[in-house]
C-alpha positions as a Python dict, from the first residue, in 0.01 Angstrom:
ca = {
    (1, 'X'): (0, 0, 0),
    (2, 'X'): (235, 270, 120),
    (3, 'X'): (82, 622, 280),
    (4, 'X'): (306, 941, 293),
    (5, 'X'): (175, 1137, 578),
    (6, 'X'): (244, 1448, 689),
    (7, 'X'): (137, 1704, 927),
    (8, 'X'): (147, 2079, 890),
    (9, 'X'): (-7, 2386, 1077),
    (10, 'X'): (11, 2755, 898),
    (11, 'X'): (445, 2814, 792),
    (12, 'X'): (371, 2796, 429),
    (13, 'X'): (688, 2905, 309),
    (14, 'X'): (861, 2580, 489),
    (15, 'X'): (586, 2353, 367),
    (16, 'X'): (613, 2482, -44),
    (17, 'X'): (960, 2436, 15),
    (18, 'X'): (955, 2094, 146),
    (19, 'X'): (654, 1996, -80),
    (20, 'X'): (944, 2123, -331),
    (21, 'X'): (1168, 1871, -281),
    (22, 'X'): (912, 1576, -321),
    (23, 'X'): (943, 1527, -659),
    (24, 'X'): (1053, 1200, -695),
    (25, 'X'): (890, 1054, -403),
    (26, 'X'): (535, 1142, -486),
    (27, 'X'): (591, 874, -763),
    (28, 'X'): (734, 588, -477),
    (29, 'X'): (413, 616, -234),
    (30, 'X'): (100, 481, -312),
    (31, 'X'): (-84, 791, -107),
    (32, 'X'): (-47, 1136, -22),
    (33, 'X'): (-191, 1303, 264),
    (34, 'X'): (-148, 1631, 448),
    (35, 'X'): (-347, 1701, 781),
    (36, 'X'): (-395, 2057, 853),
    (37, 'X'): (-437, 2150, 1174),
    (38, 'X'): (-687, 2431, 1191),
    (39, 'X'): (-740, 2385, 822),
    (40, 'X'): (-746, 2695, 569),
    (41, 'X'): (-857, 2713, 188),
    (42, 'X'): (-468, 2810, 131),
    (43, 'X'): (-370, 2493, 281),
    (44, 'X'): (-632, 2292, 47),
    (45, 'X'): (-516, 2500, -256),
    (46, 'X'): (-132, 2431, -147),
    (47, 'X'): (-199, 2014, -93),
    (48, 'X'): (-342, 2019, -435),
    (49, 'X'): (-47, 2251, -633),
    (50, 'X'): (178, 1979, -483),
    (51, 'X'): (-102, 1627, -578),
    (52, 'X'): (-174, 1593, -198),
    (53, 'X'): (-475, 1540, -47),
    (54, 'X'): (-537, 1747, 211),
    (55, 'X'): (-739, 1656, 529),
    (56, 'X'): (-775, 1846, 849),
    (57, 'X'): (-987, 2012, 1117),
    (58, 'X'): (-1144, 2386, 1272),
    (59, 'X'): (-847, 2284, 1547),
    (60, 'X'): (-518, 2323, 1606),
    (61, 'X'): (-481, 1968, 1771),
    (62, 'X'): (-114, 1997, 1823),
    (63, 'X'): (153, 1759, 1700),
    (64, 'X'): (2, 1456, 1915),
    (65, 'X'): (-367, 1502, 1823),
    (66, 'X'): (-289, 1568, 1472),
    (67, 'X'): (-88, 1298, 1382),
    (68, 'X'): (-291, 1119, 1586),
    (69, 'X'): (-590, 1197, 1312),
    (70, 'X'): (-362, 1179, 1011),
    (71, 'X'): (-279, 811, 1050),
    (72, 'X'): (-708, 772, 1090),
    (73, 'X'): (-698, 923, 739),
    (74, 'X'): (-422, 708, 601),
    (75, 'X'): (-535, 371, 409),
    (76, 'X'): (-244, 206, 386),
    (77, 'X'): (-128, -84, 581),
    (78, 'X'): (239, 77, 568),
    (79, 'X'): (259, 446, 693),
    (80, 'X'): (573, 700, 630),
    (81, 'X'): (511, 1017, 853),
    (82, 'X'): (684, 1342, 812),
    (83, 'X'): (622, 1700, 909),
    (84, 'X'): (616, 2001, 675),
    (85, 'X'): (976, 2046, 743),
    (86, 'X'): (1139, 1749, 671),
    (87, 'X'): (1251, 1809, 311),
    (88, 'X'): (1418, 1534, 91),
    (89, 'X'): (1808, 1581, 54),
    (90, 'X'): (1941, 1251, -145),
    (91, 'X'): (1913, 1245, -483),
    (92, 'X'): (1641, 1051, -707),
    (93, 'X'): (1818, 722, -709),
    (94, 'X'): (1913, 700, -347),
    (95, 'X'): (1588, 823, -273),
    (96, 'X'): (1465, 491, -459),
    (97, 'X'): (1713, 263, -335),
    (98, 'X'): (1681, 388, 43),
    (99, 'X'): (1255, 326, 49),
    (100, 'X'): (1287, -1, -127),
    (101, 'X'): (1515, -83, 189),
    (102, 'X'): (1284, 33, 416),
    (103, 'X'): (978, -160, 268),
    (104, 'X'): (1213, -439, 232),
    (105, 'X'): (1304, -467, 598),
    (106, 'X'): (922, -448, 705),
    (107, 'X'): (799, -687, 524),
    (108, 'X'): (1067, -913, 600),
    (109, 'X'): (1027, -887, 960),
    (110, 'X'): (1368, -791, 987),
    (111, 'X'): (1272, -421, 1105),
    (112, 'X'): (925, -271, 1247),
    (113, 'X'): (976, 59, 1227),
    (114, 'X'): (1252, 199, 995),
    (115, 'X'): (1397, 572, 1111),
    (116, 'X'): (1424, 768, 776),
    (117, 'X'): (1603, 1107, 866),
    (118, 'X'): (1930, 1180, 775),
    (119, 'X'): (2113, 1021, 1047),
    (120, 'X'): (2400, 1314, 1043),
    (121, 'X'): (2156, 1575, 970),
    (122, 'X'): (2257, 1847, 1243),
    (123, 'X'): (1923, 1975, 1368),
    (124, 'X'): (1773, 1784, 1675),
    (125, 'X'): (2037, 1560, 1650),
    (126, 'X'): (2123, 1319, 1924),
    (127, 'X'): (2514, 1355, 1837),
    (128, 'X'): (2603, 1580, 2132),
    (129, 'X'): (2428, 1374, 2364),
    (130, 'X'): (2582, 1026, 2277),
    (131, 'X'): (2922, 1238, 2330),
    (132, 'X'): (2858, 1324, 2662),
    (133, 'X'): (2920, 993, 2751),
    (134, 'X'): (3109, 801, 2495),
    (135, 'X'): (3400, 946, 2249),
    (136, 'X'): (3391, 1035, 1877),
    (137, 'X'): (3547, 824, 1590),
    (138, 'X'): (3922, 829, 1652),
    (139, 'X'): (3878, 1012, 1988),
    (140, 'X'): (4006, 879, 2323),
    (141, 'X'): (3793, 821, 2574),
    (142, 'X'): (3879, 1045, 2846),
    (143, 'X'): (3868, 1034, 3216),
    (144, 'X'): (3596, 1284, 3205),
    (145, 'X'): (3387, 1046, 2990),
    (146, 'X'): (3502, 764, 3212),
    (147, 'X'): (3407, 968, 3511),
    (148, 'X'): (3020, 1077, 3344),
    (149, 'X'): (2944, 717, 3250),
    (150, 'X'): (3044, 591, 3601),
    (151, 'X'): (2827, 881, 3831),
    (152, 'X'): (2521, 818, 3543),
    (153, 'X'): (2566, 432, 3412),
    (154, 'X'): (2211, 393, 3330),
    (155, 'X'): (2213, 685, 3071),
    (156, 'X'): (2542, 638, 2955),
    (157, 'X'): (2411, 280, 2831),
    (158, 'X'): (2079, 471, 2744),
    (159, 'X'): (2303, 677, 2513),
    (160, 'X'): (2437, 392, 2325),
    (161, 'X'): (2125, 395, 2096),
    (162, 'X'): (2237, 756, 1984),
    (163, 'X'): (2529, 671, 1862),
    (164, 'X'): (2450, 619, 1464),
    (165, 'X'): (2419, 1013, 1494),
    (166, 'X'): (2791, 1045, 1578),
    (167, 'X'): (2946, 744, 1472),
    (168, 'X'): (3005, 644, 1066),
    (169, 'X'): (2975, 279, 1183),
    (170, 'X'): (2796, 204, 1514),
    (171, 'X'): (2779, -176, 1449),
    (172, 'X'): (3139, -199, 1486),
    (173, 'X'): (3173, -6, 1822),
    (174, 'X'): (2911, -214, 1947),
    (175, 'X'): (2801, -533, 1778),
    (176, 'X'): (2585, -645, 2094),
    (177, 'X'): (2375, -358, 1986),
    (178, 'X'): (2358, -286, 1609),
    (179, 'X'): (2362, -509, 1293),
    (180, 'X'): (2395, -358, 980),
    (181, 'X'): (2145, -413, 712),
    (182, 'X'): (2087, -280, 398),
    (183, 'X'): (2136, 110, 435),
    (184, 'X'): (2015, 60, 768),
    (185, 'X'): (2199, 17, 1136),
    (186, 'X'): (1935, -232, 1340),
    (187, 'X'): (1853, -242, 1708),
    (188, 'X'): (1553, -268, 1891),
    (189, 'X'): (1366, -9, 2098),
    (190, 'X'): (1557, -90, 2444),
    (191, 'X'): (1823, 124, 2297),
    (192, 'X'): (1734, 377, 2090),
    (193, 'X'): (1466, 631, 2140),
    (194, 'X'): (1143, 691, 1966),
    (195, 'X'): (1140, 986, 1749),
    (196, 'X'): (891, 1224, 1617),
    (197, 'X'): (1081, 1274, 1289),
    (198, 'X'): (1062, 1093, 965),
    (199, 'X'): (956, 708, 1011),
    (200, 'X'): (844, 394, 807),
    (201, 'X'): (617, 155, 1006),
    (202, 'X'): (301, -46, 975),
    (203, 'X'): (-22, 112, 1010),
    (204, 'X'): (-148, -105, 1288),
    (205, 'X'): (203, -27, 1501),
    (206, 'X'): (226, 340, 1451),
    (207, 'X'): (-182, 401, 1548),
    (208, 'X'): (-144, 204, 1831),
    (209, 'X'): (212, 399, 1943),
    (210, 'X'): (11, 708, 1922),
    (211, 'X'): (-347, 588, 2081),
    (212, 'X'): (-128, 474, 2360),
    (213, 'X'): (7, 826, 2364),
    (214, 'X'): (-312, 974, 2374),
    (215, 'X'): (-396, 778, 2631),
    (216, 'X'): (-189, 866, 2844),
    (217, 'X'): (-82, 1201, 2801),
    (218, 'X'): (-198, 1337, 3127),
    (219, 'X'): (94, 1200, 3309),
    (220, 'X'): (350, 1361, 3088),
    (221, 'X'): (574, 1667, 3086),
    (222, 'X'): (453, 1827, 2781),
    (223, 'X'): (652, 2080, 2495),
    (224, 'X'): (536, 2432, 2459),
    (225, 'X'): (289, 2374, 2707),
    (226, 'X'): (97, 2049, 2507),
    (227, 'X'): (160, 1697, 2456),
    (228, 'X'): (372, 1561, 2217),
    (229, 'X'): (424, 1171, 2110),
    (230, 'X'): (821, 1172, 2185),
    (231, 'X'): (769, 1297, 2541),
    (232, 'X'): (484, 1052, 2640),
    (233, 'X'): (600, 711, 2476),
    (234, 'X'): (991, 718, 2555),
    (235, 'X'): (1034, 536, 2892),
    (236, 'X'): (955, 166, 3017),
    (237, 'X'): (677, 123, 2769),
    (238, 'X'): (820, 182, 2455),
    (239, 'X'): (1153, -18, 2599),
    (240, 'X'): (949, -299, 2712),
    (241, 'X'): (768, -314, 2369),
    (242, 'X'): (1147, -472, 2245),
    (243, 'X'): (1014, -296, 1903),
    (244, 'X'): (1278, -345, 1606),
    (245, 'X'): (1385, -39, 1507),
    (246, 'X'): (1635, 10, 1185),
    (247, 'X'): (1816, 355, 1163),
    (248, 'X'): (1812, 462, 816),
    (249, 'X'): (2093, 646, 638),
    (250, 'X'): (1821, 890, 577),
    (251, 'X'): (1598, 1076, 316),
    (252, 'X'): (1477, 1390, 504),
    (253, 'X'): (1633, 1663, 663),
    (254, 'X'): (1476, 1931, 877),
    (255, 'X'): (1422, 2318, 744),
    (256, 'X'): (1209, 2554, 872),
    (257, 'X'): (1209, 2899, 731),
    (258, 'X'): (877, 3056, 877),
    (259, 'X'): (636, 3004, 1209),
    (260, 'X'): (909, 2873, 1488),
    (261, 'X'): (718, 2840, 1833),
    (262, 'X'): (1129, 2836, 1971),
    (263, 'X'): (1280, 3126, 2062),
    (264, 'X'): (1644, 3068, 1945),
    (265, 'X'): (1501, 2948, 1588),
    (266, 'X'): (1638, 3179, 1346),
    (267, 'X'): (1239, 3123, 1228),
    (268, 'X'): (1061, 3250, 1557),
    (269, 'X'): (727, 3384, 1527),
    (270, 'X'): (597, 3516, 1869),
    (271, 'X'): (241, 3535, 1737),
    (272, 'X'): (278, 3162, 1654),
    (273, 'X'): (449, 3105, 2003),
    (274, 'X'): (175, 3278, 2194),
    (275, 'X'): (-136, 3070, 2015),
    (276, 'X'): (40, 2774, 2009),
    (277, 'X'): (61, 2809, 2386),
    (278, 'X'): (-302, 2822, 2408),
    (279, 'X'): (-576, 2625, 2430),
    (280, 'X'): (-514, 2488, 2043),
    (281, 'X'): (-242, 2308, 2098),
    (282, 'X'): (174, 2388, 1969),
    (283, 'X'): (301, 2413, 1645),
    (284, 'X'): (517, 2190, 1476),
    (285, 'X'): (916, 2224, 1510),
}
């Protein structure tokens, strides 16, 4: 059974545009939920419009704590987690093709977590900082790269795992590292990050990712002020856990048109900024 998750607080304009562009994947999951943090009877009435069920609490628990509670809702034993900006951008058929890959790798073994965001989508991409350290496609690698790599060699090799953001085939520049499969570059979580944004994984992985998390988010720097999952699990944990991790091609992009906590988002709400900075917790992206 496949659960489509996602998490949204207020910014109703991005989430009936995203909710938009689920047409065709609505039929591909097995169940729909949306948690609302700090849960309205517009979000209810929105969840339904769109055949979601909607879920949710008084609180704003912030990104950790509420997709912390939206996998508790989810009954599937495979979870795929978005946020209310992460529309679809492939069409129907590739949109078909690309989660039948995904499912196909997980249950395979091959993969145990599959990345599903549009690897070359712009926004919060790691592109720029893979090219701090290593060249483009068909650029030279310059003594200024050279010299980066050789003051920071731990991060340069960090870097490595961003490089299916910059590069159109990182198996070939580094074949130690990545395996191609399916629509999907393969590595394992001692190179590439773990990311907030659009993911396929089991139930029983991704609830234990983010209990972990929970667990230990005392000890970590924090976003806006409040814990988020990305922050707290990236380091020698989530290396050590050697979890294989397949970078999609990518079904969802990221648009946000209303209720920006950031400051240089075209989208910034200070009202937003200023609660999410209290004791409720952040907004999303």
């Amino acid at each position: 059974m496949l659960s489509l998750g996602m998490l949204s607080w207020r910014a109703h304009d991005t989430l009936r545009k995203t909710l938009s562009s689920y047409t065709h994947l609505l039929p591909l999951v097995d169940e729909a939920v949306i948690y609302f943090n700090a849960l309205t009877p517009e979000d209810k009435a929105i969840a339904e419009e769109f055949g979601f069920r909607a879920e949710g609490g008084s609180e704003n628990l912030g990104i950790l704590g509420g997709t912390l509670e939206l996998v508790k809702c989810l009954k599937g034993d495979t979870v795929m987690l978005v946020q209310n900006d992460n529309p679809v951008n492939v069409p129907p058929d590739v949109l078909a093709a690309r989660i039948a890959d995904a499912k196909r790798l997980l249950s395979s073994g091959a993969a145990e977590m599959v990345r599903l965001r549009d690897r070359f989508d712009p926004t919060f991409s790691d592109k720029m900082k893979y090219l701090e350290y290593w060249p483009a496609d068909g650029e030279p690698d310059t003594l200024r790269l050279k010299f980066r790599r050789l003051l920071r060699p731990f991060k340069a090799n960090r870097m490595i795992g961003r490089a299916p953001a910059a590069l159109k085939d990182p198996a070939t520049a580094y074949p130690d590292i990545f395996k191609r499969d399916g629509f999907t570059f393969i590595t394992d979580s001692r190179y590439t990050n773990y990311s907030d944004q659009p993911f396929m994984a089991s139930h029983k992985l991704t609830l234990e990712l983010l209990e972990w998390a929970d667990a230990h988010k005392e000890h970590s720097r924090t976003l806006n002020g409040r814990p988020v999952p990305e922050i707290i699990i990236n380091g020698k944990y989530w290396r050590n856990l050697k979890v294989r991790v397949a970078i999609s091609e990518g079904i969802f992009a990221h648009a946000r048109y209303d209720d920006s906590f950031r400051p240089t988002h075209a989208a910034y709400n200070e009202a937003v900024s200023a609660e999410s900075s209290s004791s409720v917790g952040p907004s999303l992206k």
